[in-house]
C-alpha positions as CSV (number, residue, x, y, z in Angstrom):
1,X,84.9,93.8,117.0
2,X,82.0,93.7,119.1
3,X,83.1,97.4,120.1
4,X,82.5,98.7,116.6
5,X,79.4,96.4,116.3
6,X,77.9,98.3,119.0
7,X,78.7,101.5,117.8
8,X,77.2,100.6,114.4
9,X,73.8,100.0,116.2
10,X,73.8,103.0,118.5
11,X,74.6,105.5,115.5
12,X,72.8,104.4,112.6
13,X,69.0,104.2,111.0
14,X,66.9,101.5,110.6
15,X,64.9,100.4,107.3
16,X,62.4,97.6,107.0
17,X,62.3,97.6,103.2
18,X,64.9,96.1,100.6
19,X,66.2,97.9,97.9
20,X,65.7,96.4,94.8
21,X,68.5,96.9,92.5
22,X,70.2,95.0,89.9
23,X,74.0,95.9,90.8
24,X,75.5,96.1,94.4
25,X,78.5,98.5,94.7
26,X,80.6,96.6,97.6
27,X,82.1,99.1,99.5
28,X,81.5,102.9,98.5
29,X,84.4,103.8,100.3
30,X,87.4,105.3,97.1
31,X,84.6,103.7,94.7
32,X,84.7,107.8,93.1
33,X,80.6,107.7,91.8
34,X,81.6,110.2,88.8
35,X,84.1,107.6,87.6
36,X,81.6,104.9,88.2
37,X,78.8,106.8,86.5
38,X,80.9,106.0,83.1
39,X,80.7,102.6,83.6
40,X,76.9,102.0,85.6
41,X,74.0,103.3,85.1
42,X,73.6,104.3,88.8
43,X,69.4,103.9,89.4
44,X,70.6,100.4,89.1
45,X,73.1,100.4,91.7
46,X,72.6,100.1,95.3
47,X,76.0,101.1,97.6
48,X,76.5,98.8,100.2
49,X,79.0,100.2,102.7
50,X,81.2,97.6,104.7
51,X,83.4,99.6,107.0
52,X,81.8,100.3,110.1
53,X,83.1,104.3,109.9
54,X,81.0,104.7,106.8
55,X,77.3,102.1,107.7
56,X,75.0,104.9,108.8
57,X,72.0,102.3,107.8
58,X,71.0,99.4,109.1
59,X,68.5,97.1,106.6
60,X,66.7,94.5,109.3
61,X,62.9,92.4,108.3
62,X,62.3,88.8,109.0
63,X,63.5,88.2,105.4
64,X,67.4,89.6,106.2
65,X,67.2,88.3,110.0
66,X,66.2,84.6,109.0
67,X,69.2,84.4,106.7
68,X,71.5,86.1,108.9
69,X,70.7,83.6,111.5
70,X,71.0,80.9,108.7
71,X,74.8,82.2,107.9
72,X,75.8,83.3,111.4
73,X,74.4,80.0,113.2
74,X,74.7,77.6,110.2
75,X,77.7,78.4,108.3
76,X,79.1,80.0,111.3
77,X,80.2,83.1,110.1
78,X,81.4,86.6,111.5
79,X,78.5,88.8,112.6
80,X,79.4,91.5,109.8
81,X,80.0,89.2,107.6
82,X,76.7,86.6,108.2
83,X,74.8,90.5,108.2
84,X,76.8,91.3,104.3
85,X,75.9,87.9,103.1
86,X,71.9,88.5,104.2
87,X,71.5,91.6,102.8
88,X,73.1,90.9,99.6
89,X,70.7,87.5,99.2
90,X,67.6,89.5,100.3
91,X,68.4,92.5,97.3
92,X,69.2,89.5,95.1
93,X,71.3,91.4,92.4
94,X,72.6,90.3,89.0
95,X,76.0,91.8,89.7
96,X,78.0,92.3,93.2
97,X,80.6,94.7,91.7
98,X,83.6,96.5,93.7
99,X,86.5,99.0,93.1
100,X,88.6,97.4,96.1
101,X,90.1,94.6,94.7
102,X,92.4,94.7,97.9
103,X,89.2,94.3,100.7
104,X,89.3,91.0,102.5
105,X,85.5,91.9,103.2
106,X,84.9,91.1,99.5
107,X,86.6,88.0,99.1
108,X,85.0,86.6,102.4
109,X,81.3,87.3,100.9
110,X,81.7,86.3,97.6
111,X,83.8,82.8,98.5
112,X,80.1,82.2,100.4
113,X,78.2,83.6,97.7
114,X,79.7,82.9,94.3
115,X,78.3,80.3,93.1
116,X,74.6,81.8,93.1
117,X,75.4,85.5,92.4
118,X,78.3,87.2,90.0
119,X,81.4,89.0,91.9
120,X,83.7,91.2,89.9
121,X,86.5,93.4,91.2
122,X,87.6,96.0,89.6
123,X,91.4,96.7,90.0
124,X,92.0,100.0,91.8
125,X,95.7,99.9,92.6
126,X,99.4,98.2,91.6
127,X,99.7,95.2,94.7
128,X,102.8,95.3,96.3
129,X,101.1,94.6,99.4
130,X,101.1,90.7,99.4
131,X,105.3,90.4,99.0
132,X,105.6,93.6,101.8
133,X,107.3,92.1,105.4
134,X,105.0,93.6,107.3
135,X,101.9,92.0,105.2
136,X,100.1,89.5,107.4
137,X,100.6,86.5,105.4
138,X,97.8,84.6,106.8
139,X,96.0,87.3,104.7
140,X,96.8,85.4,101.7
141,X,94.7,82.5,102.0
142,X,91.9,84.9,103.0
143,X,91.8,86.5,99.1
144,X,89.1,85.0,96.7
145,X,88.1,87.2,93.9
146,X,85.9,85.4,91.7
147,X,86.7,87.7,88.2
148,X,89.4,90.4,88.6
149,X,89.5,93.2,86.2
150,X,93.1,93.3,85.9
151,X,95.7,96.1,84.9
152,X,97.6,93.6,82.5
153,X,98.8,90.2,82.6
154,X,101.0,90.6,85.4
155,X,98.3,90.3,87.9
156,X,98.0,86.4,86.4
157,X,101.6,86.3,87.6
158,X,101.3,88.0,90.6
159,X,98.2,85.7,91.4
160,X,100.5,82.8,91.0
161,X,103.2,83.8,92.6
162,X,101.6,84.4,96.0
163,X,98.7,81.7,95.3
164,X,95.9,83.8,95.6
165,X,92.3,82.3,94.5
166,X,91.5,84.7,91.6
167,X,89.2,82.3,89.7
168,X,88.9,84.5,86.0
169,X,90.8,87.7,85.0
170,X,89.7,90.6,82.4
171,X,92.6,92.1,81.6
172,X,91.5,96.0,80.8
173,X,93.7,98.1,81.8
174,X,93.4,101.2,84.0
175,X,89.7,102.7,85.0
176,X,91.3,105.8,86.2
177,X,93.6,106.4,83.7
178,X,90.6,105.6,81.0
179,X,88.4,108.4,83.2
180,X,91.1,110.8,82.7
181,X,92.0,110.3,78.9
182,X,88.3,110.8,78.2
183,X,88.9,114.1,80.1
184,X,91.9,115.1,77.9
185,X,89.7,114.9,74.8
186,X,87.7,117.3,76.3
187,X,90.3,120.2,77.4
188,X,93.7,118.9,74.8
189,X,95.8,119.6,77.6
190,X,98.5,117.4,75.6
191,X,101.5,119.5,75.3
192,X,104.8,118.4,76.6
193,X,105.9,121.2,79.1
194,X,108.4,119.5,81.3
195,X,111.3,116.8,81.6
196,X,110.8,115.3,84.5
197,X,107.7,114.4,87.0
198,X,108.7,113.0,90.4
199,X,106.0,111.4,91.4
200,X,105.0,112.8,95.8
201,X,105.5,108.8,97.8
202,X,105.6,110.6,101.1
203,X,105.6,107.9,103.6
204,X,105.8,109.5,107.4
205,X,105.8,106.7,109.8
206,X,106.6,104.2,107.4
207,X,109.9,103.1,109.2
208,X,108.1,101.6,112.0
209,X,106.8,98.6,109.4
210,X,109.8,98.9,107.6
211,X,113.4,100.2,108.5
212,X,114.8,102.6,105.7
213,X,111.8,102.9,103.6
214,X,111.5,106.8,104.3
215,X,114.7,107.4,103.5
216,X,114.5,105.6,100.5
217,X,111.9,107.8,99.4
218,X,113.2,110.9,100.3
219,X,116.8,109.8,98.7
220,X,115.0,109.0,95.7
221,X,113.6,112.9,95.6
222,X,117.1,113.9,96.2
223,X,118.6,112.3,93.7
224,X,115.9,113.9,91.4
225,X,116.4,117.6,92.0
226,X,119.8,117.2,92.2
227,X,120.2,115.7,88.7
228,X,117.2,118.5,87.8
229,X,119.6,121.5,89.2
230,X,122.7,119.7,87.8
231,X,121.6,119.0,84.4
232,X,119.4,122.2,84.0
233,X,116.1,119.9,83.5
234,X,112.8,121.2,84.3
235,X,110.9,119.7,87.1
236,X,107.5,119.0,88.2
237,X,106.7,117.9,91.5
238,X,103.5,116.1,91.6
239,X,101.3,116.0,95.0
240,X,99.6,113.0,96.1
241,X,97.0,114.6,98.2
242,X,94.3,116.8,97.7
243,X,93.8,118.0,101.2
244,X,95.6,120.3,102.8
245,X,96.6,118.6,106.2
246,X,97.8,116.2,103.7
247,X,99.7,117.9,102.3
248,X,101.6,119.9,105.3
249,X,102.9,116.5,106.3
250,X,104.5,115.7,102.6
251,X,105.6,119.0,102.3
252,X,107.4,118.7,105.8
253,X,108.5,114.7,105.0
254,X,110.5,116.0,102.0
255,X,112.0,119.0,104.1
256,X,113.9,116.4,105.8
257,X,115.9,115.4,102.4
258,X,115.6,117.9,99.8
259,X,118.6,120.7,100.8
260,X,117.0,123.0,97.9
261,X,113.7,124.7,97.5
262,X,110.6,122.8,96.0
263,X,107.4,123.1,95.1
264,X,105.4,120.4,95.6
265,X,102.0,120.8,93.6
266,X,98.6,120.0,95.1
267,X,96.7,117.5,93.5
268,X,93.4,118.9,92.1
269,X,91.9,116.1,90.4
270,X,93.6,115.6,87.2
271,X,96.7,116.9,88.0
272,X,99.2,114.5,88.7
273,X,98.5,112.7,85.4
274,X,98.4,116.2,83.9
275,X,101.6,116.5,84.9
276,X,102.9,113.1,83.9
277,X,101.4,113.4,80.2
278,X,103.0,116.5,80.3
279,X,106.1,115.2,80.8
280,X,109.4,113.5,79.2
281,X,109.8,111.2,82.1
282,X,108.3,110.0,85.3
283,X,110.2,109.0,88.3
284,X,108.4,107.2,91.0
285,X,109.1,103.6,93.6
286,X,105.4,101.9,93.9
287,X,103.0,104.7,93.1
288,X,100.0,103.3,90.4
289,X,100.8,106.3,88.3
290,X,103.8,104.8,87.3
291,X,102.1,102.2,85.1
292,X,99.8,104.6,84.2
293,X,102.4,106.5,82.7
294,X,103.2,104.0,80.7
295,X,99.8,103.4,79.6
296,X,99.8,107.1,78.2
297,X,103.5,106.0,76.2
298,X,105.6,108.1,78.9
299,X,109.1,106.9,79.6
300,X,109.1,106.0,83.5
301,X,112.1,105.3,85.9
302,X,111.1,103.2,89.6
303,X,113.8,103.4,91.8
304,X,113.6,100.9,95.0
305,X,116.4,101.8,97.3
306,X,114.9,99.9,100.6
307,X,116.8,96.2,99.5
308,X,113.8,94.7,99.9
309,X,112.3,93.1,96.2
310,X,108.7,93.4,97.6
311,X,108.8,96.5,96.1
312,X,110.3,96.1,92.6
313,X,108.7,97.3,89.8
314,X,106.9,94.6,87.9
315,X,109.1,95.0,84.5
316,X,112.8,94.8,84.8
317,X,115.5,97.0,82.2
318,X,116.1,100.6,81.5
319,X,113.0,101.3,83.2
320,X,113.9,100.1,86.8
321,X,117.2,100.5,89.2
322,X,117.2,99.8,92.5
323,X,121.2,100.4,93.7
324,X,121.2,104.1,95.3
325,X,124.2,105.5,93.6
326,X,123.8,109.1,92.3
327,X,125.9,108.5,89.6
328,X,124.5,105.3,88.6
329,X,120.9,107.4,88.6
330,X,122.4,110.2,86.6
331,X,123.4,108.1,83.9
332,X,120.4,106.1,83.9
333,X,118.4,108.7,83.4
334,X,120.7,110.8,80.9
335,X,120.4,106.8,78.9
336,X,116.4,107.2,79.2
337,X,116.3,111.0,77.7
338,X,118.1,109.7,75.0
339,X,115.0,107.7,73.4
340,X,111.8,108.1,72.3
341,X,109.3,106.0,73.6
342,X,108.9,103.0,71.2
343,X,113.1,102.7,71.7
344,X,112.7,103.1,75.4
345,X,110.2,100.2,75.3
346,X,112.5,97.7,73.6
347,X,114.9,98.0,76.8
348,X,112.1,96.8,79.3
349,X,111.7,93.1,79.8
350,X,108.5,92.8,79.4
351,X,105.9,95.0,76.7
352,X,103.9,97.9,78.4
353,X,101.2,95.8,78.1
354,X,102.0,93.3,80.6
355,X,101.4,96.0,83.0
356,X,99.2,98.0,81.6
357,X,97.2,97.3,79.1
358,X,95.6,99.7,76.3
359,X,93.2,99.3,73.3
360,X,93.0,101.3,70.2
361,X,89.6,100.2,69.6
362,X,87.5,99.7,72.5
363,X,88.8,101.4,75.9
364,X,89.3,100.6,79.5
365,X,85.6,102.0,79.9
366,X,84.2,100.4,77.1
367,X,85.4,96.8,78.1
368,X,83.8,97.0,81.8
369,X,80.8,98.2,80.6
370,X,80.6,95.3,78.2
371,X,81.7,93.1,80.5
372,X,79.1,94.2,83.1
373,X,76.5,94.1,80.1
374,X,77.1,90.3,80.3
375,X,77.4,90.1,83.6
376,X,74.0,91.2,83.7
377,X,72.0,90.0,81.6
């Protein structure tokens, strides 16, 4: 700790002025500022990095070192996080707003801070992490998120389940997936081109938190071009990754367990929910997309073949099967292709949106921003 404190001093700038700014984006690290920009007007934003890779800037006056003092000495706080809390009283915003709903960082600051300033997380990513083995459970205690802008009403559950402190939730659906349908309306990229999408879950190392889960992932892609070659189906294989080191490693993870030839796409942006709205069905294990899928009415199948119920999909029915049986997958999925949507939905336990919810009037977009509206006023 005191290692990376260090380092932080050595490598970064110094400023004696405050910024002045009426929203603080905790954390700019994934927080994508063209997504953000639809949501925030940015010259009222102010980025405050966290991670010590990313803090080039270091904001010190007798203002920020008196309460630094006060929280490090007084309330006996971390050095990182006494500095967070300082700087975030001295730039006094209406709004400390992040896109990592996940970051410990956050719920340490604002379980300090909530009380005088408003903290809202914006959900980034399905949770699996709080029910994986390998999850530090001590962790648990450790999450406080004031008001969570939830994917459905499954986080309320989830919350439960693992008592985390998430004092309010806004269920409004997906921020990404809202970003891209806005996108759609612009290029009408909505034709239906293939049957399946198997979503890239490339997990290299992954056996050494958790025995089997590689090969449960690659089984899963197995399964997938084998019923694709078997049943004459037309396949996409959508890439994770945009970079290409990134992408040499998936490519050479699947090697290991796909006997045929594949072509696993790139991701470009858009692509992989290109590919997903493109297609009749989506075949995944924990990937984000695959509630996003559902969000744009696709028929989805989550397959967890690692026996472990950490990572189950969230809705039980046609939609989920965890025994790895090739036959069993074959004729799920021949059972899938044989519904539309609305049919498909009725064999799920749960509505779509429990886990993702949508809004034909006002979208995911347009509830943040008038939820921030309020927030700030």
């Amino acid at each position: 700790m005191f290692l990376n404190i260090l380092k932080v001093l050595v490598k970064s700038s110094y400023s004696f002025s405050i910024p002045k700014k009426k929203i603080i984006i905790f954390d700019g690290e994934g927080s994508n500022p063209e997504e953000l920009k639809k949501i925030l007007n940015f010259d009222d934003c102010f980025t405050l990095e966290v991670r010590h890779k990313n803090i080039s800037k270091i904001y010190i006056n007798v203002k920020i070192l008196f309460k630094f003092l006060f929280f490090l000495i007084k309330k006996r706080e971390k050095i990182s996080i006494a500095y967070f809390c300082a700087l975030v009283c001295s730039i006094n915003p209406k709004l400390i707003l992040t896109r990592n709903d996940n970051l410990l960082y956050f719920s340490e600051v604002s379980k300090i801070l909530y009380k005088d300033y408003n903290f809202f997380a914006i959900q980034k990513s399905a949770r699996y992490e709080y029910g994986e083995p390998f999850y530090k459970k001590e962790n648990l205690k450790k999450v406080f998120i004031p008001e969570l802008a939830s994917f459905g009403d499954y986080e309320k559950d989830l919350s439960q389940k693992y008592n985390l402190d998430v004092k309010k939730f806004y269920v409004s659906g997906s921020m990404r997936l809202a970003c891209y349908q806005e996108e759609l309306k612009k290029n009408d990229n909505n034709q239906e081109e293939f049957d399946i999408c198997l979503i890239d879950e490339a997990s290299e190392g992954w056996d050494k938190l958790y025995q089997g889960f590689e090969s449960a992932i690659g089984n899963l892609a197995e399964f997938t071009f084998k019923y694709a070659m078997k049943n004459k189906k037309k396949l996409v294989f959508a890439g994770k990754r945009p970079d290409l080191k990134n992408f040499e490693i998936a490519n050479r993870f699947y090697k290991r367990f796909i006997n045929s030839e594949f072509d696993l796409k790139i991701n470009t942006g858009w692509s992989s929910y290109d590919y997903i709205n493109r297609s009749q069905v989506t075949i995944g294990v924990v990937s984000t997309l695959l509630r996003e899928a559902l969000g744009l009415k696709k028929k989805i199948l989550s397959c967890n073949f690692t026996g472990h119920k950490a990572w189950d999909f969230p809705v039980t029915g046609l939609c989920q099967l965890n025994e790895k049986n090739f036959q069993k997958f074959e004729d799920r999925l021949n059972e899938i292709f044989s519904y539309d949507f609305e049919s498909f939905e009725k064999k799920l336990s749960k509505k779509v949106s429990y886990v993702m919810h949508t809004d034909k009037y006002l979208s995911t977009n347009q509830l943040l921003k008038k939820r921030i509206s309020n927030l700030i006023e």
